[in-house]
C-alpha positions as CSV (number, residue, x, y, z in Angstrom):
1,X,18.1,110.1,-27.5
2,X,15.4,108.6,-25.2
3,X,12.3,106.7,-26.8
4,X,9.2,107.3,-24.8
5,X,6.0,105.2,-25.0
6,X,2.5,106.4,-25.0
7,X,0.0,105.0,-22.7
8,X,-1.5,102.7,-25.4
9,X,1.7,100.8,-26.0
10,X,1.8,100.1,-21.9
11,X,-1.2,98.8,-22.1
12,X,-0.6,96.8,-25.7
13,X,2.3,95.0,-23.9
14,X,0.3,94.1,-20.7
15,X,-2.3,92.5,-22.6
16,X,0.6,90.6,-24.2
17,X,2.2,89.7,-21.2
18,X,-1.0,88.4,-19.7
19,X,-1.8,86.3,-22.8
20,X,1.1,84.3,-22.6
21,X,0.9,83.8,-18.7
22,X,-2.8,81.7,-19.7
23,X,-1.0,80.0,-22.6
24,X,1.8,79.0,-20.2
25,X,-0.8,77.6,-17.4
26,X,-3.0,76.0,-20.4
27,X,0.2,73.9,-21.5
28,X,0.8,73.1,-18.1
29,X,-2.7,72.0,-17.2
30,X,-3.0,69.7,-20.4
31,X,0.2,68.2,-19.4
32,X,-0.6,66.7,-16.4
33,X,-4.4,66.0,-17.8
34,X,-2.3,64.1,-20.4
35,X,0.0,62.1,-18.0
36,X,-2.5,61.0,-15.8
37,X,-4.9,59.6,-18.5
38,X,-1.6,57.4,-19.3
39,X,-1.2,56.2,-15.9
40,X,-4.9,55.5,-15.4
41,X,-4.8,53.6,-18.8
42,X,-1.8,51.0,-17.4
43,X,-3.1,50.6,-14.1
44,X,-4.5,46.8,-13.8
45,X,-7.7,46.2,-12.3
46,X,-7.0,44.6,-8.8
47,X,-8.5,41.3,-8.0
48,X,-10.3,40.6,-4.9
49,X,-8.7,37.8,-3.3
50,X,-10.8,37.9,-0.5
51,X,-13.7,36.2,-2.8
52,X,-13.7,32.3,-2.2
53,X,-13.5,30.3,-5.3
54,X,-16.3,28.4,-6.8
55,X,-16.2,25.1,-5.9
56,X,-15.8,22.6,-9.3
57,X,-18.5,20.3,-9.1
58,X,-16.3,16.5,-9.4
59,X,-14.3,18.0,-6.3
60,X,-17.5,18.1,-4.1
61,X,-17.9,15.2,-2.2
62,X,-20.7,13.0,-2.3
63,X,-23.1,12.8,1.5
64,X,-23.5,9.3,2.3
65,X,-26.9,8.3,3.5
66,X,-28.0,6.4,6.4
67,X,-27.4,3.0,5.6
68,X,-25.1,3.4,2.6
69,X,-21.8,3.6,1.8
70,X,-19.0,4.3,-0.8
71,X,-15.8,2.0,-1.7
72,X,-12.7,2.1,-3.7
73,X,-10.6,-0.4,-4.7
74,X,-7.0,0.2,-6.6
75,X,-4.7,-3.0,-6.5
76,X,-2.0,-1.8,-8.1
77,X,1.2,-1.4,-7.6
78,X,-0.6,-2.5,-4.3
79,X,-3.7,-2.9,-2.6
80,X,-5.8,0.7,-1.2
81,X,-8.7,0.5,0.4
82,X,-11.0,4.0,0.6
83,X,-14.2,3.3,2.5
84,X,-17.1,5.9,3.9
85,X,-19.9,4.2,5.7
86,X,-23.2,6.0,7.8
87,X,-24.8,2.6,9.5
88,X,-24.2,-0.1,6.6
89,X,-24.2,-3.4,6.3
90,X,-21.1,-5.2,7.3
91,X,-21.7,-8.0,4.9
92,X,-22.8,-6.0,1.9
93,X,-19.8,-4.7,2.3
94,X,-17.6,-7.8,2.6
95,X,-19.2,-8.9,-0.7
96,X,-18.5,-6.1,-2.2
97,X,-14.9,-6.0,-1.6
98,X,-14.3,-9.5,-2.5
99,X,-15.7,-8.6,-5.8
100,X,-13.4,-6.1,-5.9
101,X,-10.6,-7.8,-5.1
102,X,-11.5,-11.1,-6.5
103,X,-10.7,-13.1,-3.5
104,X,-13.2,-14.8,-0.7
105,X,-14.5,-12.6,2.3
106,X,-16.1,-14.4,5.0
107,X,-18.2,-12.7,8.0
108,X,-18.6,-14.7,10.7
109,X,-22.2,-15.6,11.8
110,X,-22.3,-12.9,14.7
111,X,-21.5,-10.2,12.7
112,X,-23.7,-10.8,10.0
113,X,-26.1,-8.2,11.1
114,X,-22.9,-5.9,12.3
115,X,-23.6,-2.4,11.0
116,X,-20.7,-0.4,10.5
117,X,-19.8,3.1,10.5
118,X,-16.1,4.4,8.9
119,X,-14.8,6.8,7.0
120,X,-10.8,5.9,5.9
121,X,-8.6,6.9,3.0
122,X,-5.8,5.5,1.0
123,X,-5.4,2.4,3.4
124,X,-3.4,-0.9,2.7
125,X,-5.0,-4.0,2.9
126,X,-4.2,-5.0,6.5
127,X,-5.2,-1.4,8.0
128,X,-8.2,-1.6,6.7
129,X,-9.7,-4.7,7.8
130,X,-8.2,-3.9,10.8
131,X,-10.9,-1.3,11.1
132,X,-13.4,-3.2,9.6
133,X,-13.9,-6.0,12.6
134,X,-12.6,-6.6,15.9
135,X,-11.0,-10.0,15.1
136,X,-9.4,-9.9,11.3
137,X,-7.6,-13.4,9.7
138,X,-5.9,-12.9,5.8
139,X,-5.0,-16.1,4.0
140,X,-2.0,-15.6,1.3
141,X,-0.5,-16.9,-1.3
142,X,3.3,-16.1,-1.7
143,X,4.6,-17.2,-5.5
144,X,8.6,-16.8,-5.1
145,X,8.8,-16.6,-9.1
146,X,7.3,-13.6,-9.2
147,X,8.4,-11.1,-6.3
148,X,5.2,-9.8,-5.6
149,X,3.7,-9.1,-2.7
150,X,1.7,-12.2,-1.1
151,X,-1.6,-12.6,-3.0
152,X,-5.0,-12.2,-0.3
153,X,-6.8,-15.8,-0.9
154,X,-9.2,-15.0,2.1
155,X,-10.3,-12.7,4.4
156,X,-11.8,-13.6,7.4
157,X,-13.5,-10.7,8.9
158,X,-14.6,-12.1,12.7
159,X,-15.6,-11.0,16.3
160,X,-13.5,-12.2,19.4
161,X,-15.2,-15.2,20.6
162,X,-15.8,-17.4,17.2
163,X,-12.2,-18.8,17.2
164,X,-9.6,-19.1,13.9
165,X,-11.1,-20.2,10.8
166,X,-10.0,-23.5,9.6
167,X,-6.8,-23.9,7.6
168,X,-8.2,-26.1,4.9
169,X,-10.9,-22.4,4.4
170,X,-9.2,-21.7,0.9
171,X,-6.1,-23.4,1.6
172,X,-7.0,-26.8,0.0
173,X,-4.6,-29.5,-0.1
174,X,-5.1,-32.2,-1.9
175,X,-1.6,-34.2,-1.2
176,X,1.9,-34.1,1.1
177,X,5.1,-35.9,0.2
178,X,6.6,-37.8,3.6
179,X,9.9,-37.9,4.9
180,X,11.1,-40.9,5.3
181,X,14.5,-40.8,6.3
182,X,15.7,-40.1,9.9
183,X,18.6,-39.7,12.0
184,X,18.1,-42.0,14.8
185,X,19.9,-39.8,16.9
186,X,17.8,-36.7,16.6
187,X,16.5,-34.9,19.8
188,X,19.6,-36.5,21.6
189,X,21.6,-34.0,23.5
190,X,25.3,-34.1,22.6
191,X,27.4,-35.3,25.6
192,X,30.8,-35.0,24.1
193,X,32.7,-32.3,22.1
194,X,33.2,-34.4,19.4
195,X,29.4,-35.2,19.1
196,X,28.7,-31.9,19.0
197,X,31.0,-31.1,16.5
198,X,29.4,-33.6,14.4
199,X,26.0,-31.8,15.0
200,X,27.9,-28.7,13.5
201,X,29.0,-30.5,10.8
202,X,25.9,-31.7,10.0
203,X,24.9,-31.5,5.8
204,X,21.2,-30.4,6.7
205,X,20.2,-28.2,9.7
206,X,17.0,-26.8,9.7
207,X,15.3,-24.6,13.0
208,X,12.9,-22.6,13.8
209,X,13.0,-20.3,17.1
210,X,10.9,-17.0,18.1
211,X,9.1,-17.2,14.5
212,X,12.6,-16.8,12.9
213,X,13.7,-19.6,10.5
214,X,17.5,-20.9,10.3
215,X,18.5,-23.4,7.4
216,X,22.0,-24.7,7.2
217,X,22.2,-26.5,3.8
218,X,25.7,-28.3,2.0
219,X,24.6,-29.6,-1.1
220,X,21.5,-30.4,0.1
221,X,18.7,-31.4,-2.5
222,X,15.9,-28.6,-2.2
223,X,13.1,-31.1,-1.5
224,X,15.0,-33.0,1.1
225,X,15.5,-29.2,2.5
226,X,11.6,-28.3,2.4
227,X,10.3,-31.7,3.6
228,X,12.8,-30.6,6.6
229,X,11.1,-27.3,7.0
230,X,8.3,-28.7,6.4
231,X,8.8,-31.2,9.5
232,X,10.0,-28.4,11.9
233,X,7.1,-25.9,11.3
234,X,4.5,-29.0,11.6
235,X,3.1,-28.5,8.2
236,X,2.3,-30.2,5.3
237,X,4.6,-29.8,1.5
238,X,3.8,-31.2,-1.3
239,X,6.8,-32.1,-4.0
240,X,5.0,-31.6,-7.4
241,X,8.2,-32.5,-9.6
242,X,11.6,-33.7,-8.9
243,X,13.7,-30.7,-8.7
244,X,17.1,-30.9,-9.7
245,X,17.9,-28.5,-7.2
246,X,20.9,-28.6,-4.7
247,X,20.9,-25.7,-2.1
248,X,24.6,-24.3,-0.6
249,X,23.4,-22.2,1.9
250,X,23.2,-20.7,5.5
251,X,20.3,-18.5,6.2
252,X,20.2,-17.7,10.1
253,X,16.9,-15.8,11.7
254,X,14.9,-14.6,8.7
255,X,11.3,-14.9,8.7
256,X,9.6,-18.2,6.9
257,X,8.8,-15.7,4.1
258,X,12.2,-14.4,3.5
259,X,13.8,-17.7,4.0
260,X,11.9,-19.6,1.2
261,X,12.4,-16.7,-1.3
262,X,16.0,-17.6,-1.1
263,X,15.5,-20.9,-1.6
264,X,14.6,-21.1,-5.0
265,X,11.8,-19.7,-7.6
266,X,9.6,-22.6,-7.5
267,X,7.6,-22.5,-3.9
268,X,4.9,-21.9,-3.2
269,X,4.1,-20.7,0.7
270,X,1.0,-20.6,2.1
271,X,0.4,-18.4,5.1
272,X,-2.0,-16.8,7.7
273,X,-1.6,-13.4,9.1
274,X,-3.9,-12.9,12.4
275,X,-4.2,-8.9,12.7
276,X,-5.4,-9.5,16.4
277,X,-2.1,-10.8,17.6
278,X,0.3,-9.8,15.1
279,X,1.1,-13.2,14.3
280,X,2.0,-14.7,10.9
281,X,2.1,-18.4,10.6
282,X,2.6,-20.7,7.5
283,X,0.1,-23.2,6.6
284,X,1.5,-25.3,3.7
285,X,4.9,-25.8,1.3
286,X,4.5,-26.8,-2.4
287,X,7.5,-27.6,-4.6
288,X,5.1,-26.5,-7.9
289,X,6.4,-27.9,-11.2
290,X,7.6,-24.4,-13.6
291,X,6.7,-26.3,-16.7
292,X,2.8,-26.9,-16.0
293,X,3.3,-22.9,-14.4
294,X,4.1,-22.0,-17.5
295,X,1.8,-23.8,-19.4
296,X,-1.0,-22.0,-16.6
297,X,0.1,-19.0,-16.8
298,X,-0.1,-19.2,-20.7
C-alpha cells in the first residue's frame, strides 16, 4: 500500500528543513563569535619598546660650569680619584683634595694661576696626578706592621723647570743613628781566591744595583743590617729602640720596598715616587719602637 502526501505536507516539511538549516548556521556563527571574544580576552597588550625610557633624575649628570668643577674621593680599600673640570683653579683644587685625603698638596709657584681642564673616572692616586700637572712628586709613608699600601704624606704637583722638592718637605727628621764600625778592607778588590771567598763568606752583605736591593744576613742584628742599608742607599735611619732582632736571611734583587717588608714589622720607610721619570727613591729608615706604636695607635 503506497502513502501519498498532499501538497501541504511538502511544503510543511520544507519549511522544517529550512528552519533547521538557520538554526544550524546560528550555532555555528555564535561559535566562532564566542571563540574569538576568548582569544581577544588573553591576548596581552604589546609594549612599545621603541619608546626611550625616562631618564631617573640622580642618574643625570650634573653640567659643570666655566670655572668650576666636581671631585670624588673614596680611600678605601684604596685611593680613586673622579675629577670633572671646565677652566678651574688648579690650586683650589689641590686644596681640596688634600682635604680630602688628609695629606699636604703643594702647587708650585708657576702654576698657581694654572687653570685646568679634565674630566677622569675611577683613577688611582698616581694616574691622577699624573694628569693633573706636567711634573708630579708623591712622598710616602710605608708602615711594615700593617701591610697596607704606602700612606701619600705629600703631593707635589709641579711644572718642569722648578726642580724636586726638598726631602726634609714632610719628611722631617729629627735624628740618625751612626755606624761606627768598619771593615778596613771595604772597597778593596779581592786579588786572590781565598780573599774572595772570604768576601762570600762574609756575615753581612748589603748592595744595591739598578734600584734593586740584595741583603745577605747570618745572624746579623737588624739594626746593624739597616744602618748597612742605610749606608749603601746614602740615607739617613734612625734606631728608636734596641731591637732584639737577628736576621738569617738572603734576599737578592727585590725592590727597597719589598726588601724591608721582609725584614721585620717594625720599619718604617720613607720614599719618593717621581711620576715624570718613573723613579722611586727612599728618603729615610726608622727602626720605630712597637711599644710607644702601640701606645699611639691607642
Amino acid at each position: 500500500m503506497v502513502k501519498t502526501f498532499a501538497t501541504e505536507d511538502f511544503k510543511a516539511l520544507r519549511d522544517l528543513l529550512s528552519l533547521g538549516r538557520y538554526l544550524k548556521v546560528a550555532f555555528i556563527f555564535l561559535a566562532l563569535a564566542a571563540f574569538s571574544l576568548a582569544i581577544v580576552a588573553q591576548e596581552k597588550p604589546k609594549v612599545d619598546e621603541t619608546k626611550p625610557a625616562a631618564q631617573k633624575p640622580d642618574q643625570a649628570k650634573p653640567a659643570v660650569k666655566s670655572g668650576e668643577y666636581t671631585l670624588s674621593v673614596k680611600t678605601k680599600p684604596i685611593v680613586s680619584i673622579s675629577l670633572k673640570a671646565e677652566k678651574a683653579k688648579l690650586t683650589d683644587i689641590a686644596a681640596e683634595l688634600a682635604r680630602r685625603l688628609k695629606t699636604e698638596v703643594f702647587v708650585s709657584p708657576k702654576l698657581e694661576n694654572e687653570v685646568v681642564s679634565l674630566e677622569f673616572s675611577g683613577l688611582t692616586l698616581e694616574p691622577a696626578m699624573q694628569l693633573m700637572s706636567p711634573a708630579t712628586y708623591i712622598d710616602y709613608e710605608i708602615d711594615t706592621s700593617s701591610g697596607m699600601p704606602p700612606k701619600a704624606l705629600g703631593i707635589y704637583l709641579y711644572d718642569t723647570t722648578t726642580g724636586e722638592p726638598p726631602i726634609s718637605a714632610v719628611v722631617k727628621s729629627t735624628s740618625q743613628s751612626l755606624l761606627v764600625e768598619g771593615d778596613t778592607e771595604e772597597g778593596i778588590e779581592p786579588r786572590t781566591e781565598a780573599d774572595k771567598q772570604r768576601l762570600e763568606e762574609q756575615p753581612l752583605k748589603i748592595q744595591f744595583q739598578n734600584n734593586s736591593l740584595s741583603v745577605k744576613a747570618k745572624k746579623q742584628p737588624l739594626s746593624l743590617v739597616l744602618l748597612k742599608i742605610g749606608e749603601e742607599l746614602g740615607i739617613p735611619v734612625d734606631i728608636q729602640y734596641e731591637a732584639p732582632d737577628v736576621i738569617d736571611t738572603e734576599i737578592s734583587k727585590l725592590s727597597v720596598e719589598d726588601t724591608i717588608r721582609k725584614l721585620s714589622p717594625n720599619i718604617r720607610l720613607f720614599l719618593r715616587a717621581d711620576l715624570l721619570h718613573a723613579e722611586r727613591r727612599a728618603l729615610r729608615l726608622v727602626l720605630a719602637d712597637p711599644a710607644k706604636a702601640a701606645q699611639q695607635g691607642q
